[in-house]
N, CA, C and O atoms as a GROMACS GRO file, in nm:
protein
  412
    1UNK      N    1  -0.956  -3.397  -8.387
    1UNK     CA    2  -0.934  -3.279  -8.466
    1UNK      C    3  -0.797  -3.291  -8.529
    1UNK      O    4  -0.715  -3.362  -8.471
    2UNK      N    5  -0.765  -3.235  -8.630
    2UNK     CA    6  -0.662  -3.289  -8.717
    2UNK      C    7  -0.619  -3.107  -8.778
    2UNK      O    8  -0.696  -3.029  -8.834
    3UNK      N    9  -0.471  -3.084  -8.742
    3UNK     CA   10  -0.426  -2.989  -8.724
    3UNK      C   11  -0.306  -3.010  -8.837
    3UNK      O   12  -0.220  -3.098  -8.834
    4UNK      N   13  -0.323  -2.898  -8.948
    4UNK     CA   14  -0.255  -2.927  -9.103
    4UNK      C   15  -0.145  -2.801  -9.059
    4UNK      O   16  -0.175  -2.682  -9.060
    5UNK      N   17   0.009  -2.866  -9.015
    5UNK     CA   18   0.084  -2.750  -9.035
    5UNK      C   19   0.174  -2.791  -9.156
    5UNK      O   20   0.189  -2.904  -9.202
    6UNK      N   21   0.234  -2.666  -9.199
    6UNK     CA   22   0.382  -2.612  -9.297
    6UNK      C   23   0.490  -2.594  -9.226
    6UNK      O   24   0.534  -2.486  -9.186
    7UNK      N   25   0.549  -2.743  -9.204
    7UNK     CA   26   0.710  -2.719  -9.163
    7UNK      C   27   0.823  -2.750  -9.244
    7UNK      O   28   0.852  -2.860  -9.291
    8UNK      N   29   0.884  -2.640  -9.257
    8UNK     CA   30   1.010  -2.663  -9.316
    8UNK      C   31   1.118  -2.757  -9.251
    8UNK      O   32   1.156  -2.774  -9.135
    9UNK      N   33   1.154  -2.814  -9.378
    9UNK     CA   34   1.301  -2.956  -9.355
    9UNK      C   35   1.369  -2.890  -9.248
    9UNK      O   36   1.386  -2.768  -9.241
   10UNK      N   37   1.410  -2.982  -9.158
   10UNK     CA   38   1.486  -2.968  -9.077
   10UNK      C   39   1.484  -2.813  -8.959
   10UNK      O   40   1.575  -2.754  -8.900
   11UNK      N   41   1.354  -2.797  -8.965
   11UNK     CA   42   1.311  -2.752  -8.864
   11UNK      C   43   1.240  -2.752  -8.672
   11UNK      O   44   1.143  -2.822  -8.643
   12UNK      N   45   1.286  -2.695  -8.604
   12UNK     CA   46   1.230  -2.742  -8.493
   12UNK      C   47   1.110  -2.786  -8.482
   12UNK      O   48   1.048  -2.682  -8.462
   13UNK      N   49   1.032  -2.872  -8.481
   13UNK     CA   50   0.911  -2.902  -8.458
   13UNK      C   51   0.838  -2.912  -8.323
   13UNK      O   52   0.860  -3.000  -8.240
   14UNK      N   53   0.762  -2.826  -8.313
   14UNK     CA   54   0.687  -2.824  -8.193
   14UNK      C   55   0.590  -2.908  -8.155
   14UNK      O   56   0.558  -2.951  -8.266
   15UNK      N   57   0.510  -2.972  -8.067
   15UNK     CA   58   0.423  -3.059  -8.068
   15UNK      C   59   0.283  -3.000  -8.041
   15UNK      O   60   0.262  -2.929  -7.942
   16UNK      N   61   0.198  -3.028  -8.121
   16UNK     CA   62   0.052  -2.961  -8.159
   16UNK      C   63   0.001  -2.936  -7.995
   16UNK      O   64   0.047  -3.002  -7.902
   17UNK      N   65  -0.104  -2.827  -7.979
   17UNK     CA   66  -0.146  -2.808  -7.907
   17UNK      C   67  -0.237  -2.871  -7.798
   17UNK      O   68  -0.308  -2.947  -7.864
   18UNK      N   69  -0.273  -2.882  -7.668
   18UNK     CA   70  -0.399  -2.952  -7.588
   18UNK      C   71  -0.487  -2.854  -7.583
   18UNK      O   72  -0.469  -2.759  -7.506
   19UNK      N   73  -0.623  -2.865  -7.686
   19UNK     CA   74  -0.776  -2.809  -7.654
   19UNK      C   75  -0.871  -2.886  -7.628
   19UNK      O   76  -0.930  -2.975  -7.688
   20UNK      N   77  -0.884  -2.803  -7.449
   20UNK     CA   78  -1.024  -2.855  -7.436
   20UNK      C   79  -1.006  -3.020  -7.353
   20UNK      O   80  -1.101  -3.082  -7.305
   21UNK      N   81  -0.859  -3.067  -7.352
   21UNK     CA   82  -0.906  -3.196  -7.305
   21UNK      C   83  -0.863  -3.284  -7.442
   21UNK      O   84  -0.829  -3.400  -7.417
   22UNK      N   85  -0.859  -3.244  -7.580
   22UNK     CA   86  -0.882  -3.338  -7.651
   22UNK      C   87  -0.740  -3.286  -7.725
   22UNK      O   88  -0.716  -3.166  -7.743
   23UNK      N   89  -0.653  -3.391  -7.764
   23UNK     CA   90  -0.534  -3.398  -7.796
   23UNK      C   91  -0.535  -3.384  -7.970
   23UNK      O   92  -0.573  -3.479  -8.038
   24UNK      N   93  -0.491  -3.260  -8.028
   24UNK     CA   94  -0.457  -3.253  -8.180
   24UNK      C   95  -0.362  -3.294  -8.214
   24UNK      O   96  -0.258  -3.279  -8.150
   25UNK      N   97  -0.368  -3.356  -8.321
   25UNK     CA   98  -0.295  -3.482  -8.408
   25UNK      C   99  -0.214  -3.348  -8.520
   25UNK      O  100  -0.288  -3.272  -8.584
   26UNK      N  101  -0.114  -3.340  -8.526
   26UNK     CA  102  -0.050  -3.240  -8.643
   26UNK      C  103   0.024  -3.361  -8.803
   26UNK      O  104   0.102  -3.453  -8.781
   27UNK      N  105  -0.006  -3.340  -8.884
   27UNK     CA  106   0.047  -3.380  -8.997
   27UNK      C  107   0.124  -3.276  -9.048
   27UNK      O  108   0.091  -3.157  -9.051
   28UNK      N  109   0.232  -3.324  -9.091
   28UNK     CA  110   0.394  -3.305  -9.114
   28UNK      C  111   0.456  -3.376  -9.193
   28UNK      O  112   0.465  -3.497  -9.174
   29UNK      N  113   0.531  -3.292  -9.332
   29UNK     CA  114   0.611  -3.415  -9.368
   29UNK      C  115   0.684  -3.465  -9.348
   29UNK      O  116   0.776  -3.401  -9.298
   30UNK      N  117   0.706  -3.610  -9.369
   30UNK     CA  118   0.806  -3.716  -9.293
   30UNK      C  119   0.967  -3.661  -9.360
   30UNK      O  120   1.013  -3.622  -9.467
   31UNK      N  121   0.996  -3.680  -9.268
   31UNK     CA  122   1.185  -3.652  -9.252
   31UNK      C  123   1.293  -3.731  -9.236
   31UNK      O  124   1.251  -3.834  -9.183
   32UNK      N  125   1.426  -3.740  -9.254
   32UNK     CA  126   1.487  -3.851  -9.187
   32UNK      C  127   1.526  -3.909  -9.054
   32UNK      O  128   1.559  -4.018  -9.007
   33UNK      N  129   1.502  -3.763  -9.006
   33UNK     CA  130   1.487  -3.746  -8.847
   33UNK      C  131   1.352  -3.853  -8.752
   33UNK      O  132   1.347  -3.908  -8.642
   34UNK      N  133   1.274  -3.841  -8.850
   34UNK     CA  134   1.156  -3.912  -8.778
   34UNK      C  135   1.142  -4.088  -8.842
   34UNK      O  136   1.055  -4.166  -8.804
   35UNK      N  137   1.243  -4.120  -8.939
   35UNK     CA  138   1.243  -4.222  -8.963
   35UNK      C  139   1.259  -4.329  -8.846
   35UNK      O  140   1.256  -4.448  -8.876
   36UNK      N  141   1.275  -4.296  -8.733
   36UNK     CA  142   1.257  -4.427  -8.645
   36UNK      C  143   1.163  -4.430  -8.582
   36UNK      O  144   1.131  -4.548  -8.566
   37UNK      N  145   1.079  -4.349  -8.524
   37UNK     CA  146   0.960  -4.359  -8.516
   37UNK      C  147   0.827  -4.422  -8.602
   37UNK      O  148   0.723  -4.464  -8.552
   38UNK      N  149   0.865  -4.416  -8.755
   38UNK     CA  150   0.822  -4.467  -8.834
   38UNK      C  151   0.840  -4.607  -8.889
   38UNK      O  152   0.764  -4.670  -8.961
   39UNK      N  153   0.948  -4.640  -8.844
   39UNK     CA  154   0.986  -4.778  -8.884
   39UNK      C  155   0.949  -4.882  -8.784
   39UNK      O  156   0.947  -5.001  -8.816
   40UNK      N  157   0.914  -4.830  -8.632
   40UNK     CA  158   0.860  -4.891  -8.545
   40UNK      C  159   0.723  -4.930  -8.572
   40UNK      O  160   0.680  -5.045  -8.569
   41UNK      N  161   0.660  -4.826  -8.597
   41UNK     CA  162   0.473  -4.887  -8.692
   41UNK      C  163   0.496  -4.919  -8.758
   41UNK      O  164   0.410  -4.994  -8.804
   42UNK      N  165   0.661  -4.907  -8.864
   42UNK     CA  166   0.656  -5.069  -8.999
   42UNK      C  167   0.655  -5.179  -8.917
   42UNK      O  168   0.564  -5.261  -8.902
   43UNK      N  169   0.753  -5.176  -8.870
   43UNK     CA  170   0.790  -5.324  -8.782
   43UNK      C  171   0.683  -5.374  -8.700
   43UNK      O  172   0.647  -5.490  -8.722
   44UNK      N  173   0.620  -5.302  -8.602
   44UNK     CA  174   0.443  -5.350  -8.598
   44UNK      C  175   0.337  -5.397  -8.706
   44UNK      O  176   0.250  -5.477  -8.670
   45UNK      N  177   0.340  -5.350  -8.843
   45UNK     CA  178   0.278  -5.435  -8.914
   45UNK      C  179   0.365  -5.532  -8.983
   45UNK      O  180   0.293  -5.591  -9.064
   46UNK      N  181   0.492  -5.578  -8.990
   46UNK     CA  182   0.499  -5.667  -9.018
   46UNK      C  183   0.468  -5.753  -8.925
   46UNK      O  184   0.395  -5.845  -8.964
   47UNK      N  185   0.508  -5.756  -8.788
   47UNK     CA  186   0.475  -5.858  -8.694
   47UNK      C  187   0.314  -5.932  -8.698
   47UNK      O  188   0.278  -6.044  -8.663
   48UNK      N  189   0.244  -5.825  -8.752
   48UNK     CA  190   0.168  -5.871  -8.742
   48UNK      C  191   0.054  -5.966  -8.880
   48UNK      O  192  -0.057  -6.016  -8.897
   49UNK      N  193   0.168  -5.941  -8.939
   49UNK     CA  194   0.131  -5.980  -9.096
   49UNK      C  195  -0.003  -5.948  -9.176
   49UNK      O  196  -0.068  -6.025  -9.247
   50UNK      N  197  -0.020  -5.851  -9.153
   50UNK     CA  198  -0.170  -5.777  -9.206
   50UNK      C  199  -0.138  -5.645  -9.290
   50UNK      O  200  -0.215  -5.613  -9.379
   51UNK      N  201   0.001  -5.550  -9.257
   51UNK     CA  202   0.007  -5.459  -9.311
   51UNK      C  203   0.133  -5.462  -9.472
   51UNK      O  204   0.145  -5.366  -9.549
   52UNK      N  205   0.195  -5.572  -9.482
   52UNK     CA  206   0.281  -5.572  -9.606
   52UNK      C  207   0.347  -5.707  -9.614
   52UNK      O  208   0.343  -5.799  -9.533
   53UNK      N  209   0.394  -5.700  -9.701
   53UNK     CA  210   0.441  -5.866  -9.797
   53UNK      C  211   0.594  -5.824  -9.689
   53UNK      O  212   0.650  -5.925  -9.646
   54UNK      N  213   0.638  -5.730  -9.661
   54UNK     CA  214   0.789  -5.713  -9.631
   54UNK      C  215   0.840  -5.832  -9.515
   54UNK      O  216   0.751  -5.867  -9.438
   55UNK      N  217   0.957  -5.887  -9.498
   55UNK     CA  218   0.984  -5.935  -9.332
   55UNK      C  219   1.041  -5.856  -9.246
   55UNK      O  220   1.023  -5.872  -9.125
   56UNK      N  221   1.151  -5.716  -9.319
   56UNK     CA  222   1.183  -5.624  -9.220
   56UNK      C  223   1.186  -5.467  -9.253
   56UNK      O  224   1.144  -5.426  -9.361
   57UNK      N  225   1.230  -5.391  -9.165
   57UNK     CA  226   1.182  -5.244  -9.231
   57UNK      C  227   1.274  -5.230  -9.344
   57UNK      O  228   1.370  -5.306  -9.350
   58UNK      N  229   1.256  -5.144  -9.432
   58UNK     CA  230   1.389  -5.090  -9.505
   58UNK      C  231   1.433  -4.994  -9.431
   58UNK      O  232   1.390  -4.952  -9.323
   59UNK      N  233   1.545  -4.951  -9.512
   59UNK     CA  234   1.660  -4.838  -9.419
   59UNK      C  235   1.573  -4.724  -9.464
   59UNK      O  236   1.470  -4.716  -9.532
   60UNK      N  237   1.655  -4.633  -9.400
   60UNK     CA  238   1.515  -4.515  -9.440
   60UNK      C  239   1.577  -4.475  -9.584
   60UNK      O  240   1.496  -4.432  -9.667
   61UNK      N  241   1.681  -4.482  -9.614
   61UNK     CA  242   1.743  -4.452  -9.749
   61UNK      C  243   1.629  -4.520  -9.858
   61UNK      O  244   1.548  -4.466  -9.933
   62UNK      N  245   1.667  -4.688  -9.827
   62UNK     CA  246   1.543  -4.746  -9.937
   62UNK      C  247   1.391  -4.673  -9.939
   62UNK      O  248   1.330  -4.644 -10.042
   63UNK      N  249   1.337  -4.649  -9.785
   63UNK     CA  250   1.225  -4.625  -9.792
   63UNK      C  251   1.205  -4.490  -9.875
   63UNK      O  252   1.115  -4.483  -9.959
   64UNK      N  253   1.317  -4.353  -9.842
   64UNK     CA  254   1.288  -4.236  -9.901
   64UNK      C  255   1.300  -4.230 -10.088
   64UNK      O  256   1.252  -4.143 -10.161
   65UNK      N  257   1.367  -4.335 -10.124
   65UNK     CA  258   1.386  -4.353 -10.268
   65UNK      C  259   1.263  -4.422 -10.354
   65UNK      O  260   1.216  -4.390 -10.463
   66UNK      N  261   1.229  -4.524 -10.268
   66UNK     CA  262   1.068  -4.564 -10.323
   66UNK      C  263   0.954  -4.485 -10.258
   66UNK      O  264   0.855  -4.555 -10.239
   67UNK      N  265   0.944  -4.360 -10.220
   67UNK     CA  266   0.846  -4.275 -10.181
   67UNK      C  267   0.839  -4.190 -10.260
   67UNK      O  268   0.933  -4.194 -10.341
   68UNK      N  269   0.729  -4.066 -10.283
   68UNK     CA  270   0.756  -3.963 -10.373
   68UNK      C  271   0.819  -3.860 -10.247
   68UNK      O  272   0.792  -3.882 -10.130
   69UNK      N  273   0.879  -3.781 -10.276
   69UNK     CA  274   0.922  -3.705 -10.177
   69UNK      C  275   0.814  -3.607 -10.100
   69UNK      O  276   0.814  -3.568  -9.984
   70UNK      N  277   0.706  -3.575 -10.226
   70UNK     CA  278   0.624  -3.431 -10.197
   70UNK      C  279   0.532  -3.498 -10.086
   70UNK      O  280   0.476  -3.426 -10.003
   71UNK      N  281   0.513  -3.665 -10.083
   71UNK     CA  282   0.407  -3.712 -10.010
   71UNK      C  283   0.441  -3.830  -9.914
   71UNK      O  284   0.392  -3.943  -9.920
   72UNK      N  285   0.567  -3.767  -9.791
   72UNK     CA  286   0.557  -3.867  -9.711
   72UNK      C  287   0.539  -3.794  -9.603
   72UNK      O  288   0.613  -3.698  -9.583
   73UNK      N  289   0.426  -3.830  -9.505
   73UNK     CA  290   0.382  -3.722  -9.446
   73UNK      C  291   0.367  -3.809  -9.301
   73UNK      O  292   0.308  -3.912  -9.329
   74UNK      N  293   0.392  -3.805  -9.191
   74UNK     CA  294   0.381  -3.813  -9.062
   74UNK      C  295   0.237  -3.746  -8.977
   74UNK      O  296   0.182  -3.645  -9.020
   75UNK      N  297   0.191  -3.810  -8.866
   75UNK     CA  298   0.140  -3.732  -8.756
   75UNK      C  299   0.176  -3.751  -8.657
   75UNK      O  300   0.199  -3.866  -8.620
   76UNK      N  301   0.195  -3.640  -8.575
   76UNK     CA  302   0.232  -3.656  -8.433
   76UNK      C  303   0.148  -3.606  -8.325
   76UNK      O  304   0.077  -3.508  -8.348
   77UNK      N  305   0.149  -3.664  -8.203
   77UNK     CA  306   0.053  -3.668  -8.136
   77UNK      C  307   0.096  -3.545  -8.029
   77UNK      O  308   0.185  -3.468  -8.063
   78UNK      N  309   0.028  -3.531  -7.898
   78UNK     CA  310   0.078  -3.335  -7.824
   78UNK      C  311   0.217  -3.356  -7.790
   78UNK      O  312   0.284  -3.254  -7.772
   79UNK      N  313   0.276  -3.474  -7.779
   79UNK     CA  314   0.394  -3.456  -7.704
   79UNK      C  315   0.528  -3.501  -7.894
   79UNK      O  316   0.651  -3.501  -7.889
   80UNK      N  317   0.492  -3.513  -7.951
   80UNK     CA  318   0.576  -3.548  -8.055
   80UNK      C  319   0.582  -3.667  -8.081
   80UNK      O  320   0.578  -3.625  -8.196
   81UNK      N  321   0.584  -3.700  -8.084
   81UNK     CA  322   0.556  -3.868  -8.047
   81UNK      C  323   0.510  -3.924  -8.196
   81UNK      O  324   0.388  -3.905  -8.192
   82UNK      N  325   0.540  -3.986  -8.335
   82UNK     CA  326   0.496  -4.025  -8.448
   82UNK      C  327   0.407  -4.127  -8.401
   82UNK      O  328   0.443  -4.219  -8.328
   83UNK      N  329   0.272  -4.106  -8.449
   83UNK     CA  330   0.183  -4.167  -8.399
   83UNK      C  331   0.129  -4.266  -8.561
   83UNK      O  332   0.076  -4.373  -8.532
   84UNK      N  333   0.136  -4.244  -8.674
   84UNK     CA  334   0.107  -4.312  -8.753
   84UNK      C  335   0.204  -4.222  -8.925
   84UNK      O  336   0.288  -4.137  -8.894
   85UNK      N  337   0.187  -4.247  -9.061
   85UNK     CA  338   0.226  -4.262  -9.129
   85UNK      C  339   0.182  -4.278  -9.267
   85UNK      O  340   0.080  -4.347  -9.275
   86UNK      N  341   0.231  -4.234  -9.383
   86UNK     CA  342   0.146  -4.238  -9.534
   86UNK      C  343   0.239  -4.210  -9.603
   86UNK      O  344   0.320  -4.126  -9.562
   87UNK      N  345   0.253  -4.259  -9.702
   87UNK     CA  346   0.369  -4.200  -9.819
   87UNK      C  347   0.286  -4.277  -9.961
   87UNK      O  348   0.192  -4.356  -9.964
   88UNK      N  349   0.334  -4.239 -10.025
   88UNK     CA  350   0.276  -4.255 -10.132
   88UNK      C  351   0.424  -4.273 -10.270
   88UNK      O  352   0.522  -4.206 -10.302
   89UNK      N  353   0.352  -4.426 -10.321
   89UNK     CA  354   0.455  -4.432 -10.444
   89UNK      C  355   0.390  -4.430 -10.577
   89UNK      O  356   0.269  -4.428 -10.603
   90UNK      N  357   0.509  -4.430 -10.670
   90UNK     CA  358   0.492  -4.422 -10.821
   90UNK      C  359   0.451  -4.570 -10.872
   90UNK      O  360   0.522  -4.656 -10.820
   91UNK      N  361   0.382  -4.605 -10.935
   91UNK     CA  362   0.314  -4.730 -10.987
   91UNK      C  363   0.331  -4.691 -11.163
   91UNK      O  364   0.300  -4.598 -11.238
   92UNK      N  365   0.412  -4.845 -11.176
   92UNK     CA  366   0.470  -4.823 -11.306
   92UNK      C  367   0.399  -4.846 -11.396
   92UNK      O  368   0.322  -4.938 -11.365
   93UNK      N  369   0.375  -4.792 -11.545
   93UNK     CA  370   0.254  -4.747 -11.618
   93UNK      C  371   0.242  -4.916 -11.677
   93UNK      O  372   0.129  -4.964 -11.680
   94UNK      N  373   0.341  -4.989 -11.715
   94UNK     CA  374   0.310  -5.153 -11.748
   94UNK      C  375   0.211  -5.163 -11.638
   94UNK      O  376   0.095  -5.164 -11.678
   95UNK      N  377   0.226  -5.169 -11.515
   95UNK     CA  378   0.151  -5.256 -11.388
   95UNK      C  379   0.002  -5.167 -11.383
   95UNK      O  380  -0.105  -5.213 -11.342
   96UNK      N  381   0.025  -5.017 -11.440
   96UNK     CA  382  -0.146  -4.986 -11.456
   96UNK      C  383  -0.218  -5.008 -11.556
   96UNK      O  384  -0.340  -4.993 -11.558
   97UNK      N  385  -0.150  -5.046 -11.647
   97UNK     CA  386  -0.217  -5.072 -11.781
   97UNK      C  387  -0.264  -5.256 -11.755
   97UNK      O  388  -0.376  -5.278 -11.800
   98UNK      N  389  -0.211  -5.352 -11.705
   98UNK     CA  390  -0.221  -5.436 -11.671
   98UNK      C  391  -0.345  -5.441 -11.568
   98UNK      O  392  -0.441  -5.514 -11.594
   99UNK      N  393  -0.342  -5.378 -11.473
   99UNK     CA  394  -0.476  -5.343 -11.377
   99UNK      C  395  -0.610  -5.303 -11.417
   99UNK      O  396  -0.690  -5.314 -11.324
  100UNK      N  397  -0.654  -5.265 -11.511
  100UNK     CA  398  -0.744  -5.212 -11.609
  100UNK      C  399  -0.834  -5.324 -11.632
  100UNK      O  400  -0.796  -5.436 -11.663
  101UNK      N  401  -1.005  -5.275 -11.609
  101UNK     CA  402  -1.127  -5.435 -11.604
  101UNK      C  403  -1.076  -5.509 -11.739
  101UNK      O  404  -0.988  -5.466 -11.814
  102UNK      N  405  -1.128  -5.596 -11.751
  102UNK     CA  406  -1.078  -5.655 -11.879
  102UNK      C  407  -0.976  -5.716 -11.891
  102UNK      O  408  -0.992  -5.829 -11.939
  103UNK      N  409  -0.867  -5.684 -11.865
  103UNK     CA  410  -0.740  -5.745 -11.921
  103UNK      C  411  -0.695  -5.850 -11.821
  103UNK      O  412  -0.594  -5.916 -11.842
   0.00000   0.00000   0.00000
């Protein structure tokens, strides 16, 4: 079950509720606060060379500058704990026009 809260920057964050036995996952947007939690699942996919071309994390500075801000979003598991990760970037209009069948 997947539990959509509205937390404001730099707010206390609580860790989603236990129902039933079955542990809710809360999505949240990512912060600088939670950037190490997050850079630990980078650094797991690089190790494992399946999740990015990168060899090490960026700082969270680089990472928050190539993200859009409105869409870097975290989940955390009942105890707080960043359990996975999504952000989303800008793709430059040369490289979509280039991507297009045909060309």
């Amino acid at each position: 079950m997947i539990t959509e809260l509205s937390v404001p920057v730099n707010s206390q964050r609580k860790p989603p509720a236990i129902r039933g036995g079955v542990t809710d996952i809360a999505i949240v947007p990512l912060t600088a606060p939670d950037w190490p939690g997050v850079e630990a699942i980078y650094a797991e996919g690089i190790a494992t060379g399946h999740a990015t071309f990168e060899t090490a994390p960026p700082t969270w500075e680089a990472f928050a500058a190539a993200k859009l801000s409105d869409h870097r979003l975290i989940a955390l598991n009942h105890d707080g704990t960043v359990v996975g990760w999504a952000a989303a970037s800008r793709i430059g209009q040369e490289i979509a026009l280039n991507r297009r069948p045909g060309r």
